[in-house]
LOPADO-5282 format. One record per residue (C-alpha): residue in three letters; x, y, z negated. Coordinates in steps of 0.5 Angstrom, whole numbers, padded with zeros to 4 digits, always signed. Example, Ala and Ser with C-alpha at 12.3 -4.5 7.8 and 13.67 -1.06 7.14 Angstrom:
REM residues 2
ALA+0025-0009-0016SER+0027-0002-0014
//
This chain:
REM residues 709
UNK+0060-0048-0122UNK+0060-0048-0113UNK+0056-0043-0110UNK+0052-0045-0106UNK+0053-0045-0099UNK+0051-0040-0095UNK+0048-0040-0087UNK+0049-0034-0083UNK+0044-0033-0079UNK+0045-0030-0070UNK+0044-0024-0069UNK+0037-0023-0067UNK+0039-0020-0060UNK+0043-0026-0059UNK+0038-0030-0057UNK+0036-0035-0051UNK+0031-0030-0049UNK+0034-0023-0049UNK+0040-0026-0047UNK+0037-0028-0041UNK+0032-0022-0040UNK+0039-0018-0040UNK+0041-0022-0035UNK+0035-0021-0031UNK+0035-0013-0032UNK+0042-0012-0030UNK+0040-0017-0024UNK+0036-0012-0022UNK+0040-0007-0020UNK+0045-0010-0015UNK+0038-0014-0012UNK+0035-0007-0012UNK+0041-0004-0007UNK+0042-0010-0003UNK+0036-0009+0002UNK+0029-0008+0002UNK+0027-0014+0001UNK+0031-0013-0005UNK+0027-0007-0009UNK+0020-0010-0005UNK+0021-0016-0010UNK+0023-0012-0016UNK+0017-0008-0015UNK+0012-0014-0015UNK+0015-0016-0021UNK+0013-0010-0024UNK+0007-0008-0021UNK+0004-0015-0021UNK+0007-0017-0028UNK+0008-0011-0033UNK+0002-0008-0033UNK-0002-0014-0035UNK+0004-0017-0040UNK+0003-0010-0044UNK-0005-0011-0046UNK-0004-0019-0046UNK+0001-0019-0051UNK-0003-0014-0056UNK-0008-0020-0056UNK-0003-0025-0060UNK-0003-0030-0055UNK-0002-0037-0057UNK-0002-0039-0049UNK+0004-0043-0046UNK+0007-0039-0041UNK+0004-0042-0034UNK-0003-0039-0038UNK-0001-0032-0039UNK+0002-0030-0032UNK-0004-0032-0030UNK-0007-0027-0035UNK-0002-0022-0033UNK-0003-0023-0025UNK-0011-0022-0026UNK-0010-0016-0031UNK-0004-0012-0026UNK-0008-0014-0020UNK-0015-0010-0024UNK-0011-0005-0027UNK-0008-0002-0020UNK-0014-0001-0017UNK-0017+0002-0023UNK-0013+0007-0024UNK-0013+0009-0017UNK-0021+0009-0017UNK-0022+0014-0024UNK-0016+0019-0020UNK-0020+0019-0014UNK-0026+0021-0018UNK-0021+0026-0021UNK-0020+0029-0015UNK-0013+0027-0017UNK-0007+0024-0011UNK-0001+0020-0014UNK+0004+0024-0011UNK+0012+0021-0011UNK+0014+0025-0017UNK+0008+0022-0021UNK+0010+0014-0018UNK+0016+0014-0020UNK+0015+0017-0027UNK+0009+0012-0028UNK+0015+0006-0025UNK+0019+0008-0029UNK+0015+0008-0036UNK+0012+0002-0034UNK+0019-0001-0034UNK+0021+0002-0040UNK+0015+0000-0044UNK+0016-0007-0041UNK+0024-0008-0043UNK+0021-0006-0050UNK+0016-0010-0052UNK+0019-0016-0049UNK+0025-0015-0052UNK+0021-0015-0059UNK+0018-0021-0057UNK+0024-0024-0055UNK+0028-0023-0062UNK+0021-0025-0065UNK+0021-0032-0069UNK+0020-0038-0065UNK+0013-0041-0066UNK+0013-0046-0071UNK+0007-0050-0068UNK+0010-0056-0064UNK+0009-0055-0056UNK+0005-0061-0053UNK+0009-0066-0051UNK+0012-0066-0044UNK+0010-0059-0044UNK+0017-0056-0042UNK+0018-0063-0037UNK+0012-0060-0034UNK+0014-0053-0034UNK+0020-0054-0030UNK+0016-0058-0025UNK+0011-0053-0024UNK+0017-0048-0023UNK+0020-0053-0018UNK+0014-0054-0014UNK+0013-0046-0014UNK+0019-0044-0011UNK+0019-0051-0005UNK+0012-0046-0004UNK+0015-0041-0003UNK+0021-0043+0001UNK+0014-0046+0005UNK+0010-0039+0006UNK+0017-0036+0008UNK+0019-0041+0013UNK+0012-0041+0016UNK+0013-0033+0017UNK+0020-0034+0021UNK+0021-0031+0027UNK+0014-0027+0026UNK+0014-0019+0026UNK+0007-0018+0026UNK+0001-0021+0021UNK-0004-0025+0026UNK-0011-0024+0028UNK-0017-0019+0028UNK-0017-0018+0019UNK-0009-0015+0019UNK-0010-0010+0023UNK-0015-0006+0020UNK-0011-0008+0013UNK-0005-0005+0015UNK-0009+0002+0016UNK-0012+0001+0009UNK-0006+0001+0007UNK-0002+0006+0011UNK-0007+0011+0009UNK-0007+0009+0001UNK+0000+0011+0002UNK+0000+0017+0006UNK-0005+0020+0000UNK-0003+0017-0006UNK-0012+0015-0007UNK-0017+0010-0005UNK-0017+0009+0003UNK-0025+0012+0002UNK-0024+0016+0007UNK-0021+0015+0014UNK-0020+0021+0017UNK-0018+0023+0021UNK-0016+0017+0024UNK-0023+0014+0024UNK-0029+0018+0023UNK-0031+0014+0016UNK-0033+0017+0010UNK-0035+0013+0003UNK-0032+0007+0006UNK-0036+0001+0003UNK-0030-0004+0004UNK-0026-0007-0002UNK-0019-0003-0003UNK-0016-0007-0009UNK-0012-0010-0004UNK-0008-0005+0000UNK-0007+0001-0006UNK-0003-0004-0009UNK+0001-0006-0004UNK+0001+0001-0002UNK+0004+0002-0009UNK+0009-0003-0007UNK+0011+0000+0000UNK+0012+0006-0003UNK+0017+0003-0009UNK+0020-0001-0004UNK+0021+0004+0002UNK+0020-0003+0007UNK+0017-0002+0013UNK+0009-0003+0014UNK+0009-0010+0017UNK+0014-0013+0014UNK+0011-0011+0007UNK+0004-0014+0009UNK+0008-0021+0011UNK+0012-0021+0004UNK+0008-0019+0000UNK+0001-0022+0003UNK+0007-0030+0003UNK+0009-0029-0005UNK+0001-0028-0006UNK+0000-0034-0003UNK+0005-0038-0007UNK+0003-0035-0013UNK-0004-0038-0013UNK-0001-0045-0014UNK+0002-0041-0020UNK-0004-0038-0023UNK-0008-0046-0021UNK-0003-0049-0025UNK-0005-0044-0031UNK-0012-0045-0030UNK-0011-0052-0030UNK-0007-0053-0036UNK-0012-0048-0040UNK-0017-0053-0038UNK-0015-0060-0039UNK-0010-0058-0044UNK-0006-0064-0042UNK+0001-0062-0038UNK+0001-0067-0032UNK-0006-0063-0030UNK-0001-0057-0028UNK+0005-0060-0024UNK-0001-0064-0020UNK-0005-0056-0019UNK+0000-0053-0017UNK+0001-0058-0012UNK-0005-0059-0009UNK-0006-0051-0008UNK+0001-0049-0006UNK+0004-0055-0002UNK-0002-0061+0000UNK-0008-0057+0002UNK-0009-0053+0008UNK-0011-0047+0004UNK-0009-0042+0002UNK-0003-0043+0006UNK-0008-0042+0013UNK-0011-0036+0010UNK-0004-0033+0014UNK-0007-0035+0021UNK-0013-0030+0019UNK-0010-0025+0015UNK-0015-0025+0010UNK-0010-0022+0005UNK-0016-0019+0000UNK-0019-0026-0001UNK-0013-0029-0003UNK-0011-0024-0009UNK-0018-0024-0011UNK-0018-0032-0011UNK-0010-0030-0015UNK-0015-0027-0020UNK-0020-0032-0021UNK-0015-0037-0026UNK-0014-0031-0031UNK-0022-0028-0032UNK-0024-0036-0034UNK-0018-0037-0039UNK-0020-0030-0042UNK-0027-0032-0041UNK-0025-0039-0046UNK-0021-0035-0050UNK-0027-0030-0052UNK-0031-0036-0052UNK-0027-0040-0058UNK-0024-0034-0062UNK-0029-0028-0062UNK-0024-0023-0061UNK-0026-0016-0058UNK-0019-0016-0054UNK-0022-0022-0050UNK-0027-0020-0048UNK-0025-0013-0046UNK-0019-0018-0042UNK-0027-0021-0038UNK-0028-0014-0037UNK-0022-0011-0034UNK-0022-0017-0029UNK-0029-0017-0028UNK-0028-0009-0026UNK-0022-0011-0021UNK-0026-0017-0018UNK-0031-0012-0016UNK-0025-0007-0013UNK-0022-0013-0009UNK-0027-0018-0007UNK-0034-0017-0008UNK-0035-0025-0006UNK-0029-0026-0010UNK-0034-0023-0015UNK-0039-0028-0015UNK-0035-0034-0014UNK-0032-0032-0022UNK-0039-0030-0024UNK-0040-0037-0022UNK-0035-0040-0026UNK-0036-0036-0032UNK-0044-0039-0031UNK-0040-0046-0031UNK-0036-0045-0036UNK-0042-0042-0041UNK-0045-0047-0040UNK-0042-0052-0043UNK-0039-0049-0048UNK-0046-0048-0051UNK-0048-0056-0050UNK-0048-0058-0057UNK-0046-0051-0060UNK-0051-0047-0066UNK-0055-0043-0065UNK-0052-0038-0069UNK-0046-0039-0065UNK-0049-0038-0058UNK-0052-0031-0062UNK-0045-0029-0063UNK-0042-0030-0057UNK-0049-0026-0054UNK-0046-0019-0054UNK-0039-0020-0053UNK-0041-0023-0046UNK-0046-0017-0046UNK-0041-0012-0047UNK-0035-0015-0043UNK-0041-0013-0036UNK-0044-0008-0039UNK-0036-0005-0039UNK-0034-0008-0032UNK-0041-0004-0029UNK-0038+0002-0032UNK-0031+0001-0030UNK-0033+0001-0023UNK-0039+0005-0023UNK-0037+0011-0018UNK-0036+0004-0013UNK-0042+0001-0015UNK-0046+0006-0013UNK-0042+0008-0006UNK-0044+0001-0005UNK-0051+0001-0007UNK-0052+0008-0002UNK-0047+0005+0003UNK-0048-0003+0004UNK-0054-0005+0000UNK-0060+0000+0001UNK-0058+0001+0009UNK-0058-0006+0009UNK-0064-0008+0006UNK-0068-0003+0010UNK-0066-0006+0016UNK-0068-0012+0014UNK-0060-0014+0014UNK-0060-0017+0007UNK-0061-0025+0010UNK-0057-0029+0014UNK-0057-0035+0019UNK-0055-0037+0025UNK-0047-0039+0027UNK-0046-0033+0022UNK-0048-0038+0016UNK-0047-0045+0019UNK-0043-0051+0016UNK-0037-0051+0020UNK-0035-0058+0019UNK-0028-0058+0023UNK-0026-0053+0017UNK-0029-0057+0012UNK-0026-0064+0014UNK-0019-0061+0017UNK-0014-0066+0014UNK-0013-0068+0009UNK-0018-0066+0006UNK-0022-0072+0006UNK-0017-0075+0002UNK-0017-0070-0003UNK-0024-0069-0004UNK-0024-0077-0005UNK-0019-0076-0011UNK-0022-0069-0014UNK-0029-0074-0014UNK-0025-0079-0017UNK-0021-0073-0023UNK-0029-0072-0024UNK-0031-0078-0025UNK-0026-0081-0030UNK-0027-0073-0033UNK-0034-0074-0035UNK-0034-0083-0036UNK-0028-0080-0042UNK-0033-0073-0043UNK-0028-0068-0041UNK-0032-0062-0041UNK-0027-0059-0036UNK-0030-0064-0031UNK-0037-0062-0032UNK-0036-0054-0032UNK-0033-0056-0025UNK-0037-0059-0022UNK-0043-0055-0025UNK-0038-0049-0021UNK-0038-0052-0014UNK-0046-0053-0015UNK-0047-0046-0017UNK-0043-0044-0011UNK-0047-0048-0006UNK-0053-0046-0008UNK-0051-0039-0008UNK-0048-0041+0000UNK-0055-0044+0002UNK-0060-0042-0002UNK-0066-0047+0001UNK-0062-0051-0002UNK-0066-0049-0009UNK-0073-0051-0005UNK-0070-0058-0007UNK-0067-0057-0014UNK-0073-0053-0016UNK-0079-0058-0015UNK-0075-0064-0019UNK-0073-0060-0025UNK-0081-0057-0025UNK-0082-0064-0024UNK-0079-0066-0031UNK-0081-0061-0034UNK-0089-0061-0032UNK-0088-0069-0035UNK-0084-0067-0042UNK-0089-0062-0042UNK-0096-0066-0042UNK-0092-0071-0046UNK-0091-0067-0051UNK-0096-0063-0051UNK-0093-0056-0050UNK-0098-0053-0044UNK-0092-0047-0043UNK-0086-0052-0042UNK-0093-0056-0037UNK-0095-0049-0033UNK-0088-0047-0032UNK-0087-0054-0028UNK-0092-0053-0024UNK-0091-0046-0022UNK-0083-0049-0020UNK-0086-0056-0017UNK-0090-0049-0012UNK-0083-0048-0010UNK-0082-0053-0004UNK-0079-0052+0003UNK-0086-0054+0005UNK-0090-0048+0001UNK-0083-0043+0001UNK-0077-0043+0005UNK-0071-0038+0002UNK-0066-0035+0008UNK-0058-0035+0007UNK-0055-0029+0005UNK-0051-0024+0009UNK-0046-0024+0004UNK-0044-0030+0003UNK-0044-0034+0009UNK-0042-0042+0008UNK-0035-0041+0011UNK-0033-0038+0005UNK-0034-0043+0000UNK-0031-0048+0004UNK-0023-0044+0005UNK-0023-0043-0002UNK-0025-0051-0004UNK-0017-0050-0005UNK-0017-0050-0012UNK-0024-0053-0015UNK-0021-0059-0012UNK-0014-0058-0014UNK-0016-0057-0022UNK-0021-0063-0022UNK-0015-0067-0018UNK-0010-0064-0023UNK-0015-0066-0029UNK-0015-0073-0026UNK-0008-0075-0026UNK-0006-0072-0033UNK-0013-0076-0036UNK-0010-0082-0032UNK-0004-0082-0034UNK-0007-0081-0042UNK-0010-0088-0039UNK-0005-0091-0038UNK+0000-0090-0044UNK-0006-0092-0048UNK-0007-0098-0044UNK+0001-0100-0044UNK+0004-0097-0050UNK+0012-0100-0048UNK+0011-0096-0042UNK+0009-0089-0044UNK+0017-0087-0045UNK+0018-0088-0038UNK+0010-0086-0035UNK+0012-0079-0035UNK+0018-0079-0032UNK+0015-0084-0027UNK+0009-0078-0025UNK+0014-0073-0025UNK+0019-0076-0019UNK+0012-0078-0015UNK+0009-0070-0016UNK+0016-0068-0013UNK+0017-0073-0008UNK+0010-0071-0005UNK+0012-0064-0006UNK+0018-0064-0002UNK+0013-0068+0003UNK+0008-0063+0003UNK+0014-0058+0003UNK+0017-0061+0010UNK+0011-0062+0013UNK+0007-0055+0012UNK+0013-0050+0014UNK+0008-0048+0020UNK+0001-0047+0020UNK+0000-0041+0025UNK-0006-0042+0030UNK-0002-0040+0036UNK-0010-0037+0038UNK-0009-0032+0033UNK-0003-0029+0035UNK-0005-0022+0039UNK+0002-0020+0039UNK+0007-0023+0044UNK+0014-0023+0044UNK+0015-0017+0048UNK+0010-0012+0045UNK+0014-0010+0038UNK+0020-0006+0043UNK+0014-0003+0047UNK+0010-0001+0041UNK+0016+0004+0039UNK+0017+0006+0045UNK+0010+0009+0045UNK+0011+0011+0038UNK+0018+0015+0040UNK+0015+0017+0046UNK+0008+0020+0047UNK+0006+0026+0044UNK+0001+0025+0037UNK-0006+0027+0040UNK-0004+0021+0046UNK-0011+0017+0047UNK-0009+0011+0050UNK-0014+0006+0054UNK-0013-0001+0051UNK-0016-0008+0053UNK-0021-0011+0049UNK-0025-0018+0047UNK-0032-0019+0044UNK-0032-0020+0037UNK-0038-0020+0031UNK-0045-0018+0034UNK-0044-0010+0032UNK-0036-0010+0033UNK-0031-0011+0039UNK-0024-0012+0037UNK-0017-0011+0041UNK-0014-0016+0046UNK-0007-0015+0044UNK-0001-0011+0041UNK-0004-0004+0043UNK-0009-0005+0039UNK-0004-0004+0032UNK-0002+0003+0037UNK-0007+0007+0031UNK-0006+0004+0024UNK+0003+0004+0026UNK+0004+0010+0031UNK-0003+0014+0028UNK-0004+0014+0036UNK-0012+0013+0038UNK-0014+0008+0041UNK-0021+0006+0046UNK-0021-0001+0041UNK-0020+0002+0034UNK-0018-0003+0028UNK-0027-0006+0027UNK-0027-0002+0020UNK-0030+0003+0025UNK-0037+0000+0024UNK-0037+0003+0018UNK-0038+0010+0021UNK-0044+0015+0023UNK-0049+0010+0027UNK-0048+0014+0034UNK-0040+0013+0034UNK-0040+0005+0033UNK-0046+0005+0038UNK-0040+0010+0043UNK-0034+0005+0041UNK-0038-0002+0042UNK-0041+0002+0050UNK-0033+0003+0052UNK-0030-0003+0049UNK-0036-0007+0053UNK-0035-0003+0059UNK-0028-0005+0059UNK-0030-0012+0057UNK-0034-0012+0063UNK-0029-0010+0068UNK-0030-0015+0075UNK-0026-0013+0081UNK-0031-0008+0085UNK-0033-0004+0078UNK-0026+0000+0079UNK-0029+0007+0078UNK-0033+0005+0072UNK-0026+0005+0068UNK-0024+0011+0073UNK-0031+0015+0070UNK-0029+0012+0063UNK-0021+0014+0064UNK-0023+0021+0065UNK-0031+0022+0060UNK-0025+0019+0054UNK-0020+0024+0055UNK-0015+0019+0056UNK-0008+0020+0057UNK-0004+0013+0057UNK-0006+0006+0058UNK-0002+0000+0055UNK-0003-0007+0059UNK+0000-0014+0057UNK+0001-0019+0063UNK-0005-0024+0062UNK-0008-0021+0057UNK-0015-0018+0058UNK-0019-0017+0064UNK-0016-0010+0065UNK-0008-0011+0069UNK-0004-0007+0072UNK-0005-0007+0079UNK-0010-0004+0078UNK-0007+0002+0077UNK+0000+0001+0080UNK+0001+0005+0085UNK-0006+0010+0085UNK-0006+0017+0084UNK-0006+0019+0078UNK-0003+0013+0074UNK+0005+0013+0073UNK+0008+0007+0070UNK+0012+0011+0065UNK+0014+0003+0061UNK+0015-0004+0064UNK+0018-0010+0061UNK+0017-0017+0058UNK+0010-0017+0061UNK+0009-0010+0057UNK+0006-0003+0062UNK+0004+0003+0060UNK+0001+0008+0065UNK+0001+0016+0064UNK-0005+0019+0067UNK-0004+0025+0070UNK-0010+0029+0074UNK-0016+0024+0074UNK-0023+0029+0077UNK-0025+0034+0071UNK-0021+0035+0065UNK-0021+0030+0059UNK-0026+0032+0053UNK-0023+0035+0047UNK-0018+0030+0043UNK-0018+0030+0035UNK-0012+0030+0032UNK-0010+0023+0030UNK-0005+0024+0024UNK-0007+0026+0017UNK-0002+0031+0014UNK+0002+0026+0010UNK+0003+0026+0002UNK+0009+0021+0005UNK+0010+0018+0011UNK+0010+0011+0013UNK+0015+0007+0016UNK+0013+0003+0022UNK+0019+0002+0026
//
């Protein structure tokens, strides 16, 4: 009798996945030694990556792969911060000895663990249909993204506008101590900072790994962030409407048609942007504890809470929101018992983000919260809150409104509980941008309520009604809150609008195979070359989006900038040009202003971090700037009185820019131009009537120095 015949199996390292993740590993290395640019990437992938991919993957995931990146991003982006925190409670510093050594285990660990899941049996559960289709087309879409945010940043050596100065000294600091950034000095003289730092420890662990400059640090790392939401929108999407066309088309919206996030480069606003990165992951682990009553996922909720509250404190809400949404339509229709289980899991997860961040939460609370309240600063008003409806209507997003309106319509006509929770999100964040709109929205549920209550009889449910009929704009008028100002509802509209229209396609398209099921071969196919033929549009049309506004840099300034960082002594005080800015900040005119977070020099315009320090100090800061501010012709002995009460030893003037110039010290005793060219003059000040008053040191000692050249 023949034996049956046998099959022999491949080797379990032969697979397509540890073939490729070899391919990967050894890719490295020559990318690694190519240039900085090189090792910045591969310190991304690993700093941004690994850290969440080790804790999701205990967790048994069963998500496709655009969900867990998203999980993975939002966990790392959480970690990094974490760790510096529970250090600098410590009194501990990361050293390069210790950066290194935790790289280097992070990498190990990582290798390990993903060539284990990668000889793992495949699932035997089928993946959704298109599910591959739709994955490649995402990933299409995000590298036209970020071809897109690469070119808008071409030809530009400095990040723009008022935010990324302040960033980049953050960051110089959180490099050079190895800690939180809680402490400027002696650069500027804050203590407790109550400034959100999530952002600048993890890129200065990504400066430090990469040995790359400062500046363009700041512009890769802050580009490939941009582009990563329209990722981690594509994940959210996908978790939300399960249904794969909703990916491609997220991810469209967010990196390649929708002015934001690609705008957000115009402001620099870097820290919003990774808490918006974030955002996707803490509402799939939301849903996901929420269906499976695990414990892993609820610590996943904490972990990301934690890190929101690090990064962005806004941003915090804005998830906050979202889980309220979420919760709520989850618990429509659900048991009693089942919303009683969920109850302290839910509990647990911000108990343990409260404690998580509890050092920070209580500088913020002594350092932001109690000093505002008693000063009556809490509520906002005036053009801080108002509605600018040029930013809101900026094209195209009429048309996009129009479409997410019409996703959101078709979600709820077929009772997708994704549209609801949507739209319930955006109405939340509404509220919580324009609290007097509850003056309108309470009275008409009070009013439903008294009804039900004397029609069923029920005085309490009755008695509540009338208490909310009480509160009308007639009887009580709510203010805007100081931390939430409108504007920041509008720049992140991006990915609401980008989900409900990502859902409205793939429901469409369901729609569409029903309806003719001879086409439902060719209908897939057909939205794939759509989608991709709007994105290389998108992609072609938004290679810029740079205000020129916003550039405060001109093209000569970069050279003159290193001139002064090569050649003037580090307690050198330079006077710089000035500009109005916030009621109670000034911020600098032109490129002098960088001289202190590149070159360590001090500056009569420091980065506006500054109002963070001692009442007196900001009072002094804001008199010199409005001195400078103010110069008309015929107040010359006003800067002459300034030059010599400040100590100062140089002044950097840019041709055009600010009401300071050169001719008004050229030729003066007393004033040396010791650098001309392309529009850039620097004096050296000699004797100007009594000595200069004592000047601090500018530089800290140094755990590692930065780059900045």
């Amino acid at each position: 009798m023949a034996s049956p015949p046998t099959t022999v199996s491949a080797p379990r390292w032969n697979t397509p996945g540890r073939r490729l993740l070899l391919a990967v590993a050894l890719g490295v290395i020559p990318v690694s030694l190519a240039a900085p640019v090189g090792r910045l990437t591969v310190a991304m992938a690993l700093v941004l990556l690994a850290p969440g991919y080790l804790i999701e993957r205990r967790l048994a995931p069963s998500h496709p792969i655009l969900v867990r990146l998203s999980l993975w991003l939002a966990l790392s982006l959480s970690l990094v911060p974490l760790a510096y925190q529970w250090l600098h409670v410590a009194g501990l510093a990361l050293g390069a000895p210790a950066l290194w050594l935790t790289a280097a285990l992070l990498a190990g660990a990582t290798l390990v663990c993903a060539w284990r899941d990668l000889g793992a049996a495949p699932d035997p559960a089928p993946a959704p249909a298109g599910l591959r289709g739709a994955n490649a087309l995402t990933a299409i879409l995000f590298a036209l993204t970020l071809w897109t945010r690469f070119a808008q940043i071409e030809g530009l050596a400095f990040p723009p506008w008022v935010d990324s100065v302040h960033h980049a000294l953050l960051v110089r600091i959180a490099a050079e101590t190895g800690t939180a950034p809680l402490s400027l000095e002696p650069y500027l003289p804050v203590r407790d900072l109550p400034y959100h730092w999530g952002y600048h420890v993890t890129i200065a662990t990504l400066l430090r790994l990469s040995g790359m400059d400062l500046l363009p640090t700041l512009l890769f790392s802050g580009q490939i962030l941009n582009a990563l939401n329209a990722l981690t929108g594509a994940g959210l999407a996908l978790a939300l409407w399960r249904r794969p066309l909703a990916a491609p088309v997220a991810a469209l919206i967010v990196g390649l048609v929708s002015l934001m996030p690609a705008y957000y480069l115009s402001w620099g606003r870097y820290t919003q942007l990774a808490g918006l990165l974030m955002l996707p992951g803490l509402a799939i682990a939301w849903n996901a504890a929420l269906r499976h009553r695990g414990r892993g996922w609820w610590l996943v909720v904490a972990l990301c809470l934690a890190g929101l509250n690090l990064g962005h404190v806004r941003m915090l809400i804005f998830g906050l929101a979202l889980l309220a949404a979420l919760g709520l339509v989850w618990a429509v229709g659900q048991p009693w018992a089942a919303l009683r289980a969920r109850l302290p899991g839910a509990l647990a997860a911000v108990a343990g983000a409260i404690a998580l961040t509890a050092p920070w939460l209580a500088l913020i609370i002594n350092r932001a919260l109690v000093p505002a309240a008693a000063a009556g600063e809490l509520a906002g008003g005036g053009s801080y809150n108002a509605l600018n409806e040029n930013l809101l209507w900026i094209a195209p997003n009429r048309l996009l409104v129009a479409l997410a309106l019409g996703g959101a319509l078709l979600a709820l006509w077929r009772r997708e509980r994704a549209g609801a929770a949507l739209l319930i999100w955006v109405g939340l964040l509404a509220l919580a941008t324009n609290p007097w709109l509850l003056g309108y929205a309470l009275p008409a549920a009070g009013a439903v309520a008294l009804i039900n209550g004397l029609l069923r009889r029920m005085p309490l449910l009755a008695l509540a009604g009338a208490a909310l009929l009480l509160l009308n704009p007639a009887l009580v008028t709510l203010p805007y809150l100081w931390l939430l100002p409108n504007d920041v509802l509008v720049i992140s509209l991006f990915l609401p609008l980008a989900l409900l229209i990502g859902g409205g396609a793939a429901l469409g398209l369901r729609w569409l195979e029903a309806a003719r099921p001879r086409l439902r071969p060719f209908l897939m196919p057909a939205a794939a070359v759509v989608v991709l033929a709007l994105g290389l549009w998108g992609a072609i049309n938004s290679r810029s989006v740079i205000n020129p506004v916003t550039l405060l840099v001109r093209p000569g300034e970069p050279a003159a900038l290193a001139w002064a960082a090569a050649e003037t002594p580090p307690d050198a005080r330079f006077l710089v040009n000035a500009a109005p800015w916030l009621p109670d900040a000034r911020r600098g005119a032109d490129g002098g202003w960088w001289l202190l977070p590149l070159a360590g020099r001090w500056t009569s315009a420091p980065p506006v971090v500054y109002v963070y320090g001692p009442p007196e100090y900001v009072a002094h800061v804001n008199a010199v700037a409005d001195t400078v501010i103010g110069y008309a012709p015929g107040q010359e002995q006003a800067i002459f009185d300034l030059i010599r009460a400040e100590g100062i030893t140089h002044i950097y003037l840019v041709d055009g820019s600010g009401p300071l110039q050169a001719s008004l010290f050229a030729g003066r005793p007393g004033f040396v131009q010791v650098y001309a060219r392309d529009g850039v003059t620097i004096f050296a000040v000699e004797e100007v009537g009594s000595s200069p008053s004592p000047r601090p040191p500018p530089s800290p000692p140094a755990v590692e120095r930065v780059r900045t050249s």
